[in-house]
Wavefront OBJ file of the C-alpha trace (Angstrom):
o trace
v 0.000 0.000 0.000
v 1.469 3.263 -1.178
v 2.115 5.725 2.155
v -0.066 8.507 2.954
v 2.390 11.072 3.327
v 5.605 11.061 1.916
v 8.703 9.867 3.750
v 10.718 12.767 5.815
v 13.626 11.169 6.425
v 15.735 8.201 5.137
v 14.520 5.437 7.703
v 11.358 5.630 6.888
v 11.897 5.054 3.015
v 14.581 2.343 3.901
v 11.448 0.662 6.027
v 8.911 0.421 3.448
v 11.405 -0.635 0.917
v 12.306 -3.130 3.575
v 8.889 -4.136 4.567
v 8.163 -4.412 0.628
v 10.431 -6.633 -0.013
v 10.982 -9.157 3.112
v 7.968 -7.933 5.706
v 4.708 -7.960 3.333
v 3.211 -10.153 6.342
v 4.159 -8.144 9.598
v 2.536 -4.758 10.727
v 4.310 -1.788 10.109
v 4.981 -1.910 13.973
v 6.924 -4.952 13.661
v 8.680 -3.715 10.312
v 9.901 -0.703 11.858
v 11.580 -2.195 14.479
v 13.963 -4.839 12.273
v 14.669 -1.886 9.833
v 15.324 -0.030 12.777
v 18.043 -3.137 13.833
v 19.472 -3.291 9.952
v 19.200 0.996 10.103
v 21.561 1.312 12.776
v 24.628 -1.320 11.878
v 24.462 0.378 7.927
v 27.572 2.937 7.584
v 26.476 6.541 6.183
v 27.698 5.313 2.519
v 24.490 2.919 2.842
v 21.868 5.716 4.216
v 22.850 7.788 1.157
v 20.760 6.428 -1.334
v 17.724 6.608 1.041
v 18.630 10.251 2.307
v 18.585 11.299 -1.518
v 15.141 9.695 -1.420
v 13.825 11.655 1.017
v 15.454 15.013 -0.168
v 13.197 14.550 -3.232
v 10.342 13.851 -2.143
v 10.452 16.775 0.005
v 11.345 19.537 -3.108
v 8.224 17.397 -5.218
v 6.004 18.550 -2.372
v 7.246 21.959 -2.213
v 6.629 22.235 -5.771
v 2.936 21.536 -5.232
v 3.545 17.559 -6.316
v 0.124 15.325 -6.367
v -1.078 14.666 -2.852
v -2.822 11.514 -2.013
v -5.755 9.800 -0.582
v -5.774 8.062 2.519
v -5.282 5.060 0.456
v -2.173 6.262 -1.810
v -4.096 7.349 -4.674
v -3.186 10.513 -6.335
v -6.130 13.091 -5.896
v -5.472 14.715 -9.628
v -5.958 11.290 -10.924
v -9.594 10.818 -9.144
v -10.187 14.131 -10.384
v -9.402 13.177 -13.879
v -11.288 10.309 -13.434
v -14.540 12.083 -12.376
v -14.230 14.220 -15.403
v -13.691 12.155 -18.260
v -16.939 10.057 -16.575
v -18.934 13.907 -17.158
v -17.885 14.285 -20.251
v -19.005 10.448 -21.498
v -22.506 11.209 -19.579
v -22.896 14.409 -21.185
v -21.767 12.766 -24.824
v -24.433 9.897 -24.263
v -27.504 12.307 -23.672
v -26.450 14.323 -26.576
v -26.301 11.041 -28.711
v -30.205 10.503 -26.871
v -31.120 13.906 -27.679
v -29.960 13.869 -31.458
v -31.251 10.377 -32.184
v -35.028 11.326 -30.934
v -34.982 15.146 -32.355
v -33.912 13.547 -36.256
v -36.644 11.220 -36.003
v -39.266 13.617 -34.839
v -37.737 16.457 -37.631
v -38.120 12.823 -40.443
v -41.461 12.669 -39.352
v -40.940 9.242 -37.772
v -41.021 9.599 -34.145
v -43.903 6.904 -33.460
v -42.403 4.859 -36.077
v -38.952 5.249 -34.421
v -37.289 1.556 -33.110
v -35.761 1.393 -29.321
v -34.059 -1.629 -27.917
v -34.453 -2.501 -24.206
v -32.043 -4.990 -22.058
v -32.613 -6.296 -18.478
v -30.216 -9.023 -17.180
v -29.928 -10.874 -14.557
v -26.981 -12.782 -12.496
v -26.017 -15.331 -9.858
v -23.486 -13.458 -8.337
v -20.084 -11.294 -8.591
v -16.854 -12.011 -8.472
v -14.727 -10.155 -5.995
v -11.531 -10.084 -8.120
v -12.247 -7.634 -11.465
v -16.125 -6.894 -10.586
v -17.198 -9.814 -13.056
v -20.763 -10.532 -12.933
v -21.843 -14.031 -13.595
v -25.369 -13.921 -16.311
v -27.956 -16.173 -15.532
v -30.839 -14.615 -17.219
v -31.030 -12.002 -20.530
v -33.929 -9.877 -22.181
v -34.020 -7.959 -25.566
v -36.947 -6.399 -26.672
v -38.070 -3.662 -30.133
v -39.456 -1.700 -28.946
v -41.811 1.678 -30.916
v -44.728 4.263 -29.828
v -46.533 2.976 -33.071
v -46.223 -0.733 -32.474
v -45.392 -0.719 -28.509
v -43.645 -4.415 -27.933
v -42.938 -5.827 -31.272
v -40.080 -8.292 -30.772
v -38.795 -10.127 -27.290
v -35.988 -12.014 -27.527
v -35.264 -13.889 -24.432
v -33.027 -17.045 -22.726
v -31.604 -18.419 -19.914
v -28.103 -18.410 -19.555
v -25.552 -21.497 -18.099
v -22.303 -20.115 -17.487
v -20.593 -23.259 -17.008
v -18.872 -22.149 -14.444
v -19.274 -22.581 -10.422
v -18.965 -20.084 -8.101
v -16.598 -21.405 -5.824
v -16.366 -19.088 -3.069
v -19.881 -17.028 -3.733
v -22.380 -20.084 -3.271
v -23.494 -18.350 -0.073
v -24.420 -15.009 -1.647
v -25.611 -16.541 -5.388
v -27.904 -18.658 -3.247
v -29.336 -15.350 -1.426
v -29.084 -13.596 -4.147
v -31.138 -16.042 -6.186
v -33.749 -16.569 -3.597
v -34.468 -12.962 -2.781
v -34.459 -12.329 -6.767
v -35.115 -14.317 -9.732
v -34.914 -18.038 -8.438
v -32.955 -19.367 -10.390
v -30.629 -22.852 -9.961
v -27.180 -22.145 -9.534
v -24.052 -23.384 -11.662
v -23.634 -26.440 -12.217
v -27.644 -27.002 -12.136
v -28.122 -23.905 -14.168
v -30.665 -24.120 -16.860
v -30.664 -21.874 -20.423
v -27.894 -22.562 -22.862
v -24.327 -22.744 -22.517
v -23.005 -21.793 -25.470
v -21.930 -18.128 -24.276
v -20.790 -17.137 -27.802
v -24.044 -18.145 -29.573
v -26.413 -16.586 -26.984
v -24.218 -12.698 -28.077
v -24.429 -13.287 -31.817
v -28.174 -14.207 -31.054
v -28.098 -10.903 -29.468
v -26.751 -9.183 -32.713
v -28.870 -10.937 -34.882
v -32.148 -9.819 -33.021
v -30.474 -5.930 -33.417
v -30.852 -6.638 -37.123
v -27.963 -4.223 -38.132
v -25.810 -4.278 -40.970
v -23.033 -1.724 -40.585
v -23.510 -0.197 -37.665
v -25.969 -1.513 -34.804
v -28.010 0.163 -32.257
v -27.722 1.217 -28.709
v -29.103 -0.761 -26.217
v -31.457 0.980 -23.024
v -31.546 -0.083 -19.370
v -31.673 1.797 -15.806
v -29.070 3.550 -14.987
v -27.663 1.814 -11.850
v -27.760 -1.646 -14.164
v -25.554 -0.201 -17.111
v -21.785 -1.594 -15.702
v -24.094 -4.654 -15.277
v -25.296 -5.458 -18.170
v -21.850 -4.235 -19.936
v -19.912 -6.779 -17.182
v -22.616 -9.762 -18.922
v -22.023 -8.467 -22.276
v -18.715 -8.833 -21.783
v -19.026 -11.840 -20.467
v -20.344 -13.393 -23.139
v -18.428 -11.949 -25.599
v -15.113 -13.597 -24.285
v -16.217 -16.770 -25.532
v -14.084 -17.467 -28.782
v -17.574 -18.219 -30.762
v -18.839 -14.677 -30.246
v -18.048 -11.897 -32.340
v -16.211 -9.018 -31.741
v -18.444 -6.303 -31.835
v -18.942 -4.126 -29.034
v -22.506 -3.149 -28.213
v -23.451 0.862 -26.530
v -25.528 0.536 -23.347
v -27.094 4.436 -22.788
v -29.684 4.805 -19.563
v -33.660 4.324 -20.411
v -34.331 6.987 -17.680
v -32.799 9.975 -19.942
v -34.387 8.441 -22.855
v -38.028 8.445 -20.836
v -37.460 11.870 -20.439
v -36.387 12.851 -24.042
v -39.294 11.069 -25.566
v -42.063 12.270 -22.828
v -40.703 16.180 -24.158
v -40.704 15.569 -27.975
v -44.664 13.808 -27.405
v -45.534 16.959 -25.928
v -44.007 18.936 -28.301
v -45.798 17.627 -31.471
v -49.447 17.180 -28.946
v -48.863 20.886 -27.837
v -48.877 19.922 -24.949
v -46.630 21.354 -21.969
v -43.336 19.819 -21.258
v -42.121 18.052 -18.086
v -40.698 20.278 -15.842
v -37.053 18.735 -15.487
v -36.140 14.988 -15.403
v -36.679 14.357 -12.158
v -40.656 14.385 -13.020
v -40.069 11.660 -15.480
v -37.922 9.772 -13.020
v -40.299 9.424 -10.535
v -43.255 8.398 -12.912
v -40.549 5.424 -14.571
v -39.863 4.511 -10.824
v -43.373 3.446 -10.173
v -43.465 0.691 -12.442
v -47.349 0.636 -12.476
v -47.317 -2.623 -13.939
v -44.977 -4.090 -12.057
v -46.838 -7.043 -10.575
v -48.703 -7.692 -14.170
v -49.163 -11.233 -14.717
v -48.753 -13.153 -18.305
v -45.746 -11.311 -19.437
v -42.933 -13.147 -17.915
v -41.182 -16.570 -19.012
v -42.775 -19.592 -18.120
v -40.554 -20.456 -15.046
v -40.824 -17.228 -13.439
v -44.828 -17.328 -13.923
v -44.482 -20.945 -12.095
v -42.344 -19.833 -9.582
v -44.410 -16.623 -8.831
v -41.539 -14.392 -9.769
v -42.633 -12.730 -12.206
v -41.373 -9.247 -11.014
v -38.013 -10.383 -11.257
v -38.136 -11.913 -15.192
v -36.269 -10.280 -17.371
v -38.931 -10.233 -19.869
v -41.586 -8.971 -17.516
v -39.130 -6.114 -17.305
v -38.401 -5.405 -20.604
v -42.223 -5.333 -21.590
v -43.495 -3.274 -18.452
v -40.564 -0.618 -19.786
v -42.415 -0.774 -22.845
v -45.915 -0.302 -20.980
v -44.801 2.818 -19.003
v -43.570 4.069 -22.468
v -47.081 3.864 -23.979
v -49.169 4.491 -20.962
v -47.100 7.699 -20.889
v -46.772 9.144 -24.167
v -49.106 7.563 -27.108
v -51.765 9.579 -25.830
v -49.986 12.892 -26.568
v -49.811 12.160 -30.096
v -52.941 10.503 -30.378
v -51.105 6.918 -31.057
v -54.150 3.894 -30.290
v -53.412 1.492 -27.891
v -52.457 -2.218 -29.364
v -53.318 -4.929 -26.541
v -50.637 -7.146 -25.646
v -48.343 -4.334 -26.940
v -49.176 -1.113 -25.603
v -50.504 -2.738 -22.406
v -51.155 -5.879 -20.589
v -53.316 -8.437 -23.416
v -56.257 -8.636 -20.693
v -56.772 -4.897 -20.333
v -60.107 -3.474 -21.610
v -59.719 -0.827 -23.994
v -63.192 0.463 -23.845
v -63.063 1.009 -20.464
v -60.485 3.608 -20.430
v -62.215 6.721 -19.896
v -60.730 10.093 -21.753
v -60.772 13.119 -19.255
v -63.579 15.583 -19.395
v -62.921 18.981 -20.569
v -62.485 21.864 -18.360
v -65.150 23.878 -19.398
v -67.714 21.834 -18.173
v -71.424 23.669 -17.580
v -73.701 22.992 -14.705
v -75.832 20.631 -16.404
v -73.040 18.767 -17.174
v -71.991 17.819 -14.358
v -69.496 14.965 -14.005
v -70.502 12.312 -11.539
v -67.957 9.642 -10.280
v -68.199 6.074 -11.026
v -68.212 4.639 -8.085
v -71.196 6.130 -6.798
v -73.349 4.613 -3.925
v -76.587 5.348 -6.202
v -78.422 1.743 -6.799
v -80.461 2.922 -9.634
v -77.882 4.156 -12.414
v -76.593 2.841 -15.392
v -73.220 4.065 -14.424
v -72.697 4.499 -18.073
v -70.605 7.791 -19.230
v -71.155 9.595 -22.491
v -70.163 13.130 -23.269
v -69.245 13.259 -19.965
v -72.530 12.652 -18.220
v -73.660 9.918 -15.924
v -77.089 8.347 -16.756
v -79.781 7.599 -14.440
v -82.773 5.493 -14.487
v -84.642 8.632 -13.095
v -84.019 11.619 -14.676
v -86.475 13.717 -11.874
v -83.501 14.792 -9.318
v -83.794 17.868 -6.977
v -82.640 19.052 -3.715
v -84.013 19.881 -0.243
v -85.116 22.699 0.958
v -82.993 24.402 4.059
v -86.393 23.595 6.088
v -86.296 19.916 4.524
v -82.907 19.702 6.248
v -84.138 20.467 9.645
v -86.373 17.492 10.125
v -85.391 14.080 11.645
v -83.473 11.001 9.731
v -86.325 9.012 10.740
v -88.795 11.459 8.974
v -86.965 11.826 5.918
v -85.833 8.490 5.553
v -88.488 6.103 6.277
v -88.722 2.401 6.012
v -90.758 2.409 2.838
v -87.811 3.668 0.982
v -89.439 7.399 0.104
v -91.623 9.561 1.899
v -94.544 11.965 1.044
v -93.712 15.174 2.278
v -96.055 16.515 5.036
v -97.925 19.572 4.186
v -97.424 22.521 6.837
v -101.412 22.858 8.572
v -102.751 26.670 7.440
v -102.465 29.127 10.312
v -98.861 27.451 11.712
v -95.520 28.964 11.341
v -93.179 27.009 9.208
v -90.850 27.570 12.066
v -92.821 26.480 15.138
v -92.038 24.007 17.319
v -93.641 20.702 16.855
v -93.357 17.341 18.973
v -92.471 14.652 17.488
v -95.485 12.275 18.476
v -97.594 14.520 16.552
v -95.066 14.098 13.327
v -95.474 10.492 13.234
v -99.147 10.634 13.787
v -99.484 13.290 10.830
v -97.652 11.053 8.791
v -99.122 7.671 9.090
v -102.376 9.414 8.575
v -101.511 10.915 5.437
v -100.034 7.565 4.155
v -103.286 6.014 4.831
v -105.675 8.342 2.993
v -106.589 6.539 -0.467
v -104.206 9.284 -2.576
v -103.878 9.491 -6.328
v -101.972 6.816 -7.752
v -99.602 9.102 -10.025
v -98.947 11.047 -6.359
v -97.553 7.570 -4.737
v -94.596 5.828 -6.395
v -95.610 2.687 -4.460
v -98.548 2.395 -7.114
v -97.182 3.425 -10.216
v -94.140 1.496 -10.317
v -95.767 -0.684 -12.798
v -97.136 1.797 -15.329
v -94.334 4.045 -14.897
v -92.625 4.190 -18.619
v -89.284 2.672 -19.031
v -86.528 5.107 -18.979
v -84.494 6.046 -22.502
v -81.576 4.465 -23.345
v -78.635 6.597 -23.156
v -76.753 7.713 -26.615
v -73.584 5.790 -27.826
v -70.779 5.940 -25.664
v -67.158 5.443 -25.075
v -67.769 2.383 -23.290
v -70.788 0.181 -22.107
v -71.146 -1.439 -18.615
v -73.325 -3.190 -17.602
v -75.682 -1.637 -14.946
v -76.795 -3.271 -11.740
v -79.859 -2.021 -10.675
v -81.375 -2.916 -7.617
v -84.523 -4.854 -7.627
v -87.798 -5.207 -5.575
v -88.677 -7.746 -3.460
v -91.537 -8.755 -4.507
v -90.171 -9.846 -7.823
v -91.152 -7.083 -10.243
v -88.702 -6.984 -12.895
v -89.324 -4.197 -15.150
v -89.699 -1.586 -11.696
v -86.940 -0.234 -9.781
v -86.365 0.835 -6.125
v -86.351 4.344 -5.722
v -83.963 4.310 -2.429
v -83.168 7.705 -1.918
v -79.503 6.886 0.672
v -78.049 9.486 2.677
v -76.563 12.382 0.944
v -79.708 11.933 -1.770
v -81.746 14.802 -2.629
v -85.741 14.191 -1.116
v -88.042 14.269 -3.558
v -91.451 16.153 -3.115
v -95.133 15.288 -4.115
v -94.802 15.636 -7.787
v -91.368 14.020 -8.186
v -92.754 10.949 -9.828
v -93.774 12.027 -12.572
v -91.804 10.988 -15.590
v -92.294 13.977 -17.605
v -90.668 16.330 -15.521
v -87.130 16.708 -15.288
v -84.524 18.734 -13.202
v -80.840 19.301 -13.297
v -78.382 16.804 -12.271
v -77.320 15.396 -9.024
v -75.689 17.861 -6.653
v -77.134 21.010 -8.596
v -79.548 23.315 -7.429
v -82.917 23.932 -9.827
l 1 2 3 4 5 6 7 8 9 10 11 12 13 14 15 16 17 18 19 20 21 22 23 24 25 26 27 28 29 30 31 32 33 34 35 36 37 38 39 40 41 42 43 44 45 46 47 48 49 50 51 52 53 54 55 56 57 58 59 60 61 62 63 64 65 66 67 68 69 70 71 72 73 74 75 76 77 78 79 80 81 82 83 84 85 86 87 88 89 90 91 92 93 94 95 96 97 98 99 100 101 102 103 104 105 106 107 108 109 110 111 112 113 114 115 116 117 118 119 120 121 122 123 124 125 126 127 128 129 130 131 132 133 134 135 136 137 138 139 140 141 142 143 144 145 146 147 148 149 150 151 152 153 154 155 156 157 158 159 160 161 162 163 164 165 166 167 168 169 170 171 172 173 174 175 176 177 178 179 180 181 182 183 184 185 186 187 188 189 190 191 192 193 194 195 196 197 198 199 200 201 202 203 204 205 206 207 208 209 210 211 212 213 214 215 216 217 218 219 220 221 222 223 224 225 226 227 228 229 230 231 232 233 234 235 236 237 238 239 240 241 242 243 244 245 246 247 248 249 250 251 252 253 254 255 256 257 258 259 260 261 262 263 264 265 266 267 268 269 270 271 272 273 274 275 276 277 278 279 280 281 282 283 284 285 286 287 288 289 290 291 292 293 294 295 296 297 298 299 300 301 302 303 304 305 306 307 308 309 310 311 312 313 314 315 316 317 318 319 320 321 322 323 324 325 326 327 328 329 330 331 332 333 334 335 336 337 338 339 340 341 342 343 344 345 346 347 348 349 350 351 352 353 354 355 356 357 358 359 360 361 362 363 364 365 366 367 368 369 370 371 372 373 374 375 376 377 378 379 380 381 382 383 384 385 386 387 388 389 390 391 392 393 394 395 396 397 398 399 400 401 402 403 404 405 406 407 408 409 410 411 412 413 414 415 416 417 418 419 420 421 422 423 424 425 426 427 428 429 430 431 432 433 434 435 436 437 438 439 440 441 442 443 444 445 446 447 448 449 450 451 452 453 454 455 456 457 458 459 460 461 462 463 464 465 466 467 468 469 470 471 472 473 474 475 476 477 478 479 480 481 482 483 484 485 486 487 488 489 490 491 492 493 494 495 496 497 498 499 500 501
């Protein structure tokens, strides 16, 4: 290990050339004290050499020589390091940036071909950083035709991992399950499995970059490399760039042609490929991995959820339909995704959610509007909402709303005996039967069908008891509107739910 400082003196250079040469397994404790036995029988003709050492080292640091880490590594070389590693990044995203600008300035941005990669391995090695493949994914990747091509295999190395089996084994269990070496399974022709890898690229002269995630890129250049040491593989060397920028580059050019406005910075488009929304989708990962329940950890699972978040994200912006199975998972239902309602939406059109408690819609959406069986909807009175939750919501479902007797304040103070009384009265007086809904469910006419929508669902309506199909229970719930007298009549009509007449 080079010294932290440099030597003062000749003793301490004799010692480490000493300790170099004839004490590499003593401490430096130990070493300094038989130097220090050898130091003091050597005659001043001996010292010289060392002395002269030390002299020079002492002008280099004057001079402003390199100082060094705690570890003997030179600080100007780190530094050099760190920027040559800027300047690649900064060369890769402009290689991103012009590849996705010509082919939005050709016209052919949807049309455009990306390659994904996602690898996997059993382990790595401690000497050189070699990771050993167990698993690879290619996939083609376009806005127009979302997954086309997958090519994928599992990979035998051949090798075993003689002092790793303890972290392959964890490694392995907490990941993609695979058996280790010598029970791997895939192929083990190394050198076949890369030029299979070329030949999916499909290039002639010059072939195409390859995407992944940022953190995997020295892996999945450590596998490429791997299995381009065999002596069957050629020698072409393939460009791995990170999917994130590319995400990002993509997400602004969509926008761009939509006219639509532009992520903020990168970090935005980060965080939305981070969630992974279909990241425990089922059907799109090899057959082992589906049997092992592992798909999240398939290579090919990964490769087509990248390919997911790229269409759920962006073929909307340029108006680009969605392709099941390519675009997004083969079991989705396309005519159930709703587009968003416009901003300048009226009062009458007001937007009601889906998952509303009601029991008597058809929870069918068209021109953004939510039909109902009923189309007669009001709302209380501030008096109505004064009353009990036994007198507005009896057992019968509705109510008939109590006239106020002539000669009494709307406002005056009323037991509630005389409530109940007033109201079982009234509902046994022999009333009109277009006044009671309980009598004209039968002849009430059936409600119109709603106009062509985006998307039909199937309504489930509640249904009475006493088996009358074609008649529906009015069951006004709580936070319903109470309907008065004439409410039941089917040729009157009011705003919709939540609006004031």
């Amino acid at each position: 290990m080079a010294p932290k400082k440099p030597c003062t003196n000749g003793f301490m250079v004799f010692t480490f050339e000493w300790k170099a040469k004839y004490g590499k397994q003593i401490s430096l404790r130990d070493a300094t004290a038989e130097a220090g036995k050898i130091w003091a029988n050597m005659n001043m003709e001996e010292r010289s050499p060392y002395n002269e050492k030390a002299k020079e080292e002492k002008v280099k640091m004057r001079k402003g020589g390199d100082k060094l880490t705690c570890v003997g590594t030179s600080i100007s070389q780190m530094d050099r390091h760190k920027l040559e590693l800027e300047q690649k990044e900064k060369q890769i995203k402009r290689i991103i940036e012009q590849t996705v600008r010509n082919s939005e300035k050709d016209g052919e941005l949807e049309h455009k071909a990306y390659f994904f990669i996602a690898v996997n391995y059993f382990t790595k090695t401690l000497k050189g950083n070699v990771y050993i493949p167990a698993e690879l994914s290619v996939c083609e990747y376009s806005l127009k035709q979302g997954v086309n091509r997958i090519f994928h295999t599992l990979i035998n190395p051949g090798t075993n991992v003689y002092g790793h089996q303890y972290e392959a084994q964890h490694h392995s269990e907490t990941t993609h399950n695979l058996p280790l070496p010598p029970n791997a399974m895939g192929d083990e022709n190394l050198g076949t499995i890369y030029n299979e890898v070329l030949k999916f690229l499909g290039a002639t002269d010059e072939y195409p970059p390859l995407y992944t995630v940022r953190e995997n890129i020295h892996i999945v250049v450590s596998v490429l490399d791997f299995l381009k040491s065999d002596i069957r593989a050629s020698n072409i060397t393939l460009n791995v760039y990170p999917i994130q920028y590319l995400f990002y580059v993509m997400k602004e050019s969509t926008c761009e042609q939509g006219e639509l406005e532009k992520p903020k910075s990168f970090h935005i488009t980060d965080a939305h490929f981070e969630r992974d929304c279909f990241e425990y989708q089922n059907g799109i990962a090899c057959q082992f991995h589906e049997d092992k329940d592992k798909s999240k950890y398939c290579t090919q699972s990964i490769v087509t959820r990248w390919g997911y978040m790229f269409s759920d994200y962006m073929c909307r912006d340029i108006a680009v339909p969605l392709i099941a199975g390519r675009h997004i998972p083969q079991n989705t239902n396309l005519e159930a995704i709703i587009t968003p309602a416009p901003a300048n939406c009226s009062d009458i059109n007001s937007l009601v959610s889906l998952a509303t408690s009601s029991n008597y819609s058809y929870k069918v959406v068209s021109d953004s509007k939510l039909y109902y069986d009923d189309n007669e909807t009001t709302v209380s009175s501030s008096n109505d909402n004064k009353t009990s939750y036994k007198n507005n919501f009896p057992a019968l479902g509705s109510r008939k709303k109590i006239p106020t007797p002539a000669g009494q304040r709307p406002g005056s103070s009323k037991s509630r005996r005389d409530y109940e009384e007033e109201y079982y009265s009234v509902l046994a007086e022999d009333i009109r039967p277009e006044v009671n809904p309980w009598a004209t469910r039968s002849l009430r006419p059936k409600p119109p069908q709603p106009a062509d929508s985006w998307f039909n669902v199937t309504s489930n309506r509640s249904r009475d008891q006493d088996n009358d199909a074609d008649s529906l229970i009015y069951n006004f719930g709580r936070g319903r509107h109470l309907p008065s007298i004439n409410e039941f009549n089917a040729n009157t009509s009011a705003p919709g739910p939540g609006r004031l007449p």
